[in-house]
C-alpha positions as CSV (number, residue, x, y, z in Angstrom):
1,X,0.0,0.0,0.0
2,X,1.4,3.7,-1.3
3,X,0.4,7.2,0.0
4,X,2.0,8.9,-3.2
5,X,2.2,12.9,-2.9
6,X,2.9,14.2,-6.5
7,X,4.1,18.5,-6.2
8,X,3.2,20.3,-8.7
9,X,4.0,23.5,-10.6
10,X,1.9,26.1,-11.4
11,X,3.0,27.2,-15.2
12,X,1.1,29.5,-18.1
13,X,-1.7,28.3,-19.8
14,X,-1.9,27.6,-23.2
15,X,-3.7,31.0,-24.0
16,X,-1.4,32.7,-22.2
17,X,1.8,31.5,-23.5
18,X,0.3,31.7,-27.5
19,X,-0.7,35.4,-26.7
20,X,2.9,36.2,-25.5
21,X,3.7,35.2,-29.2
22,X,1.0,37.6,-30.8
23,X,-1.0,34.3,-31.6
24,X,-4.7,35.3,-30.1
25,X,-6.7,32.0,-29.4
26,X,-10.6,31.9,-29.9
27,X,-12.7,31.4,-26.6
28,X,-13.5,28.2,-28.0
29,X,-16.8,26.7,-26.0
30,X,-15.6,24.1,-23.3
31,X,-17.8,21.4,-24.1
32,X,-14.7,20.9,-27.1
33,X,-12.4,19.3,-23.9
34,X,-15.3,16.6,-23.1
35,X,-15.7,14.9,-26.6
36,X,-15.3,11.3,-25.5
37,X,-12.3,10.5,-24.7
38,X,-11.7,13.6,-23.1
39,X,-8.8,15.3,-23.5
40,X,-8.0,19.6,-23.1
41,X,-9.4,21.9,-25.0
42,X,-7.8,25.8,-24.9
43,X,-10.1,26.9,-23.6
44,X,-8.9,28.6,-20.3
45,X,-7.5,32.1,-19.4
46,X,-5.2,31.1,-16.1
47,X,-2.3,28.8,-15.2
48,X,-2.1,25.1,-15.2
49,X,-0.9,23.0,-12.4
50,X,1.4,20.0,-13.9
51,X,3.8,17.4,-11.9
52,X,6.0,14.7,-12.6
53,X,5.3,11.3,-13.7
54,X,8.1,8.5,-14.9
55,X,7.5,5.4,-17.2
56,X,9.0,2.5,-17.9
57,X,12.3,1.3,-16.9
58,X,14.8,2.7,-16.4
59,X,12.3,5.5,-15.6
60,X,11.8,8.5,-18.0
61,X,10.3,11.2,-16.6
62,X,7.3,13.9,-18.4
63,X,5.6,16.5,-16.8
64,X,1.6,16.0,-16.5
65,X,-1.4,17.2,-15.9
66,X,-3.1,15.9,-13.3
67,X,-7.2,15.9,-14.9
68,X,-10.0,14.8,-12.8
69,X,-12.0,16.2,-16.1
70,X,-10.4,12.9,-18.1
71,X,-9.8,9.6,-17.4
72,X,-7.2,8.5,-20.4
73,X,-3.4,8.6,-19.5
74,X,-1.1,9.6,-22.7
75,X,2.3,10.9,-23.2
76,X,4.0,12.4,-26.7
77,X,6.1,9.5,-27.9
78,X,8.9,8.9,-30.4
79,X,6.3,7.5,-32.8
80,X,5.1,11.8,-33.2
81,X,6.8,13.8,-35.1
82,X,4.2,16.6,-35.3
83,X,5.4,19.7,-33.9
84,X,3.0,19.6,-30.9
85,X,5.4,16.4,-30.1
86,X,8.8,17.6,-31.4
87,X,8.5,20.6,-28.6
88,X,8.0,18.1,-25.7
89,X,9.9,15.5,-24.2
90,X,8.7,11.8,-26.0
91,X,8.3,8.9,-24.6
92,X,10.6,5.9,-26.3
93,X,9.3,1.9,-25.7
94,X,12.6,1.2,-26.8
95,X,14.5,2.0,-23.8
96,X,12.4,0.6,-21.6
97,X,12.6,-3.5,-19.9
98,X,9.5,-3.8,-19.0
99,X,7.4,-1.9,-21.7
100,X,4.8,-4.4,-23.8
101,X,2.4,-3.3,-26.2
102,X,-1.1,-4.2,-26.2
103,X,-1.4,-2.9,-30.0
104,X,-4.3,-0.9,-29.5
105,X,-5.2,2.1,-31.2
106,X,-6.8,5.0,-30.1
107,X,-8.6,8.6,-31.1
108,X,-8.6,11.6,-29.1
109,X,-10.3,15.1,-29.7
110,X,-9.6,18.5,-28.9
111,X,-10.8,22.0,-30.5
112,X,-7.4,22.4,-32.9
113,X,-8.1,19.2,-34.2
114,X,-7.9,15.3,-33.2
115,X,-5.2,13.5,-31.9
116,X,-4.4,9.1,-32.8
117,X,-1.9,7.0,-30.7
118,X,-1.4,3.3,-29.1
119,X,-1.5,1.9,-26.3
120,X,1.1,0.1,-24.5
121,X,1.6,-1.4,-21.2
122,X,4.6,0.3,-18.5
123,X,5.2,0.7,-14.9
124,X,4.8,4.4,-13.7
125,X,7.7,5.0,-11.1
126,X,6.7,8.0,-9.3
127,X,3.6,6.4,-8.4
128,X,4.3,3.0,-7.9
129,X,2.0,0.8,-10.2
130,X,3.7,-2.3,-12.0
131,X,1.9,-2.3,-15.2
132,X,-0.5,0.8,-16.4
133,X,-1.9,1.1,-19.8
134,X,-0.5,4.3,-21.6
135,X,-1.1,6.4,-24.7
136,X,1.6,7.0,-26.8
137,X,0.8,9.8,-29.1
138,X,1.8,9.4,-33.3
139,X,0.0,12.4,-34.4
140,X,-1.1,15.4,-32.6
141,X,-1.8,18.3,-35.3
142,X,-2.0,21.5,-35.1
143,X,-0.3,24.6,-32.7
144,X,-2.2,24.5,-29.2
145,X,-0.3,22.5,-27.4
146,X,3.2,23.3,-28.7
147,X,3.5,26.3,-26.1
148,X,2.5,23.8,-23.4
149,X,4.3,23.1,-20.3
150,X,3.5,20.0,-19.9
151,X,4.1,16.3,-22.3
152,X,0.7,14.3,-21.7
153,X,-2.5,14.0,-19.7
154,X,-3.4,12.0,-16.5
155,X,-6.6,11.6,-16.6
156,X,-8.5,10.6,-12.5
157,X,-12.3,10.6,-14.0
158,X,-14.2,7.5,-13.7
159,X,-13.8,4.8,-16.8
160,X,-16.6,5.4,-18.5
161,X,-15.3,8.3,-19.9
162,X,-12.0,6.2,-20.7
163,X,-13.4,4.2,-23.2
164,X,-11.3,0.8,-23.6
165,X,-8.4,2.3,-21.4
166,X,-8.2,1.4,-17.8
167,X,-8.1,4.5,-15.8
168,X,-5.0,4.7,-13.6
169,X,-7.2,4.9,-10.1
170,X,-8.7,2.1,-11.5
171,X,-5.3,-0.1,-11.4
172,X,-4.7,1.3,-8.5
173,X,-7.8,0.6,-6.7
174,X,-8.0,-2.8,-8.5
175,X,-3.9,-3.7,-6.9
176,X,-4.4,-2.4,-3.2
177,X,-2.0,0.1,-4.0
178,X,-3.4,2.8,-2.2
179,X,-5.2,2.7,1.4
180,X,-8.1,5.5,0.6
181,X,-9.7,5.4,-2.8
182,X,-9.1,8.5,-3.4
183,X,-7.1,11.3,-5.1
184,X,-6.6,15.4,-3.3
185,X,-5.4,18.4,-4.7
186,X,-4.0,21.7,-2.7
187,X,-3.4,24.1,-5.3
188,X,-1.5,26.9,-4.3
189,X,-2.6,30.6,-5.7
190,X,0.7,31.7,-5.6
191,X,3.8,30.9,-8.2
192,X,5.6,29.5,-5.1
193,X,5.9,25.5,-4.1
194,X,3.3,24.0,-1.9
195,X,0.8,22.4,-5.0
196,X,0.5,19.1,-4.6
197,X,-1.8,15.7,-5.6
198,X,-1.7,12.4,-3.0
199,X,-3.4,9.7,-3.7
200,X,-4.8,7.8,-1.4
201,X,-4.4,10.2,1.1
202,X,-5.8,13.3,3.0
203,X,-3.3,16.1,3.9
204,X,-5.1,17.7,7.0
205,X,-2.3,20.2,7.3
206,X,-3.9,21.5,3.8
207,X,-7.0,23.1,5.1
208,X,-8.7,24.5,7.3
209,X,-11.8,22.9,9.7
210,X,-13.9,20.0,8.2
211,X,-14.7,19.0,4.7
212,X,-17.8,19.1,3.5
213,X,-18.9,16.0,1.0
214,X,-21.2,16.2,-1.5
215,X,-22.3,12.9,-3.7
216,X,-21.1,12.7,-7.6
217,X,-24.5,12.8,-9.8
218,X,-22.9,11.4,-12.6
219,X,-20.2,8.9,-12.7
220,X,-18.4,9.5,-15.1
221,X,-16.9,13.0,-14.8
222,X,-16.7,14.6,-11.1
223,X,-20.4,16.0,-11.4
224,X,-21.9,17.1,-8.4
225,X,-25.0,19.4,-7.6
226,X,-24.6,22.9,-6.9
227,X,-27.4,24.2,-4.7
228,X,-27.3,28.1,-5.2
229,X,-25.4,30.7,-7.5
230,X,-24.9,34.0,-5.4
231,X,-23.0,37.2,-7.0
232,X,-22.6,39.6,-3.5
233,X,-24.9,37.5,-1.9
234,X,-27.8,38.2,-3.8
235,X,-30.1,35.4,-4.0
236,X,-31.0,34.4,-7.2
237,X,-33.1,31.8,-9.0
238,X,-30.3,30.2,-10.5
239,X,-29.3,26.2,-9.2
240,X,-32.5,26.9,-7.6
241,X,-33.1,23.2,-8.7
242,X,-29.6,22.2,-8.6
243,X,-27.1,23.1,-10.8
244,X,-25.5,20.0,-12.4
245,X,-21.3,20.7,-12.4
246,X,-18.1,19.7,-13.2
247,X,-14.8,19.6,-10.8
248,X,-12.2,19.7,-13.3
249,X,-8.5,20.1,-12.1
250,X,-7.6,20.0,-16.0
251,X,-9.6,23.4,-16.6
252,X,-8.7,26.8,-14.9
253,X,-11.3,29.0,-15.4
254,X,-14.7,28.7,-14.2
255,X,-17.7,28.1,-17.0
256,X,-21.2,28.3,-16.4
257,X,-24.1,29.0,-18.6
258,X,-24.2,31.7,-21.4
259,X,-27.2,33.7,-19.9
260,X,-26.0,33.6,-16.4
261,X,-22.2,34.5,-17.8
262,X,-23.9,37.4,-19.6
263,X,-25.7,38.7,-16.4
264,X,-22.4,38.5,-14.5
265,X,-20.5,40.0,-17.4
266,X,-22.9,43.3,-17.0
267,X,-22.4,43.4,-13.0
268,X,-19.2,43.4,-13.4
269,X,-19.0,45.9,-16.6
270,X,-17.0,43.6,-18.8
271,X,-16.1,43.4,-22.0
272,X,-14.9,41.0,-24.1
273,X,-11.6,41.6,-26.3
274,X,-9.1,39.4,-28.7
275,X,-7.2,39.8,-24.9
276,X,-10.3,37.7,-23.0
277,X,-12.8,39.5,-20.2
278,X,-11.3,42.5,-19.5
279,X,-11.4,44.4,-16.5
280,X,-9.5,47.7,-15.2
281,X,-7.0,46.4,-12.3
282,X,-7.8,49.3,-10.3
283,X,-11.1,48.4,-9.5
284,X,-10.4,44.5,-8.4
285,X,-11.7,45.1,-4.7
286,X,-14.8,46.5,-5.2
287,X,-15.6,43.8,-7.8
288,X,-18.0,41.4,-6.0
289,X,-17.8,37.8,-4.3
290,X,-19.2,34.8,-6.1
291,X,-20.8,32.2,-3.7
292,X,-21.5,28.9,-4.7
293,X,-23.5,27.0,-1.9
294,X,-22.4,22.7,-2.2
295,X,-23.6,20.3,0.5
296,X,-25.3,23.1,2.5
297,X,-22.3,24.8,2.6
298,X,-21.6,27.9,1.0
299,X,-18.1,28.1,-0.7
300,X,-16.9,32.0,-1.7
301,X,-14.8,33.1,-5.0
302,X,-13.5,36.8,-4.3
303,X,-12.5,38.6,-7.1
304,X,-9.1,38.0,-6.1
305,X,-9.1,34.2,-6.9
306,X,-11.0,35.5,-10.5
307,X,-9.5,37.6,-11.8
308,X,-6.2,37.3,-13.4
309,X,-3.0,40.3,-13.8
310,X,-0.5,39.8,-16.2
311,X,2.2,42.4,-17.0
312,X,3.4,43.1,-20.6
313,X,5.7,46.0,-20.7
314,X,5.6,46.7,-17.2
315,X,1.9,47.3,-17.5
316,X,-0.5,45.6,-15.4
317,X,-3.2,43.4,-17.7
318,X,-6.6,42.2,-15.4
319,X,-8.6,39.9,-16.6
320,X,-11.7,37.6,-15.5
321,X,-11.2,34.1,-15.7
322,X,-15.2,33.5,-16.2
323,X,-16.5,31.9,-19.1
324,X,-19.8,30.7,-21.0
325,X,-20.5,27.8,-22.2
326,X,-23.1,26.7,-24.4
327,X,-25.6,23.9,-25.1
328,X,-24.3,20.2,-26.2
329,X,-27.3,18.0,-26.6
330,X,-25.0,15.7,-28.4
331,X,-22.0,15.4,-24.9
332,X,-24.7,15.5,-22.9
333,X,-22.1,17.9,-20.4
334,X,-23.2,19.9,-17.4
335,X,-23.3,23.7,-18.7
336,X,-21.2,24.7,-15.1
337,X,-17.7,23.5,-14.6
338,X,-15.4,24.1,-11.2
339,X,-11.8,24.3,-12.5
340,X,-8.6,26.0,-10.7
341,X,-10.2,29.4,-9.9
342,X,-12.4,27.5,-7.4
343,X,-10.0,24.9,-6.6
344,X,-7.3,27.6,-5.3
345,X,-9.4,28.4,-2.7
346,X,-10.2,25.0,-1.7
347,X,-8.8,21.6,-0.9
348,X,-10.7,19.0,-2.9
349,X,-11.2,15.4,-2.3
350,X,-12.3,13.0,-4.9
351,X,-13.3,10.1,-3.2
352,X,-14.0,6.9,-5.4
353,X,-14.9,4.4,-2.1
354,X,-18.5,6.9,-1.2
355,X,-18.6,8.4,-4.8
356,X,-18.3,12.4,-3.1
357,X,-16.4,14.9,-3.7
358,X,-14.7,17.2,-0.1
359,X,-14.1,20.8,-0.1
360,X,-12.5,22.6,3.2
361,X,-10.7,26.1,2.8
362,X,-7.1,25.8,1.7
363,X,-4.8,27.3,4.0
């Protein structure tokens, strides 16, 4: 049995590394990231959070992100030669013992275009687990993800969205490997170290007073039920019903639906521009709170955790880190999404034994 704490680093996002080079991505709608099997979509305004992750032996090592919005593992490999690969570290069977290939194909989709590999079987070092199925990419078109930080995708959803790829929890939970059934993230707001993912574990130190649990709707991404939508406190009509939602560590904005994203987007007088939601950095603090209430509970988003400086010149850039998202009958996907804005502020537990996901205050 392994208690496995992963750090991880909090880099640019795609958007924001491809506007550094004058390249101006579209706010493409986020339902593009969940077209089965999921994969990222650039769709986001702030930073990932990526760690470490070794295959095969003698171990080679690739920076990952850790995705409770997926559920397929894959890696750029030497079998890619697209640019997308050719800028990242790649993954080589070759060197590796214990490497055996299960000579299965696979399709992945994001909004620049789709993405094929195969699968092959390899023991992940930094985690501990013997034999894990992995995607190797051979083709990964177009320019999204040459600017990112990271080589591949961990995905910690549940395996129906994996399609025929066991999920890693799944191995894990499967081998005895971890104690808890479960995966936690402390995301840090700030640049420094202190991010981190344990699985099978819960870092107490990490938050303060108790978690409150709230059962997954939907097992297949994290969904839970949001209970209310407050802007200043306001009550509102909105998750008046319940509000179906995604907790996605792979996504670092916050999404919800396109009239209720329009009604904040007034509030808060913002426009949109090529740059994203923009608003003027002077008035951050009198910008109001966002409350969602989960499990009874009521959870706060000051405009501090939203919205997003950047300098350029010396010049300070603000931006909201809010999004819309649309309809899609045909993914069926829940039109609000939790990603790193709301995950910042709180320690998250995603607990496979009770099917619930915890939220307590990060310290």
């Amino acid at each position: 049995i392994i208690m496995c704490v992963v750090p991880l680093i909090k880099g640019k996002s795609i958007r924001e590394a491809m506007r550094e080079k004058g390249v101006f991505l579209p706010y493409v709608n986020a339902a593009l990231k969940y077209q089965p099997p999921a994969v990222l979509a650039a769709s986001g305004a702030t930073a990932f959070y990526y760690g470490a992750l070794s295959i095969g032996s003698p171990p080679q090592s690739f920076m990952v992100l850790f995705d409770t919005g997926s559920a397929n593992l894959w890696v750029d490999s030497v079998y890619c030669n697209d640019k997308a690969c050719n800028t990242h570290k790649k993954f080589d069977p070759k060197r590796s013992s214990t490497y055996t290939s299960s000579y299965g194909r696979f399709s992945m989709w994001y909004g620049a275009g789709d993405m094929d590999g195969i699968y092959g079987y390899d023991t992940l070092g930094s985690i501990v687990v013997p034999q894990q199925e992995v995607g190797l990419s051979v083709t990964e078109p177009g320019d999204n993800f040459v600017v990112a930080k990271f080589d591949g995708i961990l995905g910690l959803a549940y395996p129906s969205d994996a399609g025929d790829q066991r999920p890693l929890m799944d191995t894990m939970m499967q081998e005895g490997l971890i104690q808890y059934n479960c995966v936690a993230f402390y995301l840090s707001r700030s640049d420094r170290a202190g991010s981190e993912v344990s699985f099978g574990e819960v870092d107490y130190s990490k938050f303060r007073g108790q978690l409150t649990w709230t059962p997954v709707t939907r097992q297949k991404w994290w969904q839970i039920s949001v209970q209310s939508f407050k802007i200043n406190n306001q009550p509102s009509s909105w998750c008046s019903q319940g509000c179906e939602t995604m907790v996605d560590t792979g996504n670092p904005a916050i999404f919800m639906p396109n009239s209720v994203h329009q009604y904040t987007m007034n509030l808060l007088k913002v426009q949109p521009t090529q740059d994203g939601y923009m608003v003027d950095c002077s008035q951050i603090n009198s910008l109001p709170t966002l409350t969602f209430t989960i499990g009874g509970v009521d959870f706060p988003v000051p405009p501090s955790a939203y919205v997003e400086t950047t300098y350029r010149g010396g010049s300070p850039s603000c931006s909201v880190a809010l999004y819309p998202t649309q309809p899609s009958a045909a993914h069926d996907l829940p039109l609000w999404i939790l990603g790193d804005v709301f995950l910042q502020e709180y320690y998250s537990v995603f607990d496979r034994t009770y099917n619930r996901v915890g939220f307590a205050p990060a310290v």
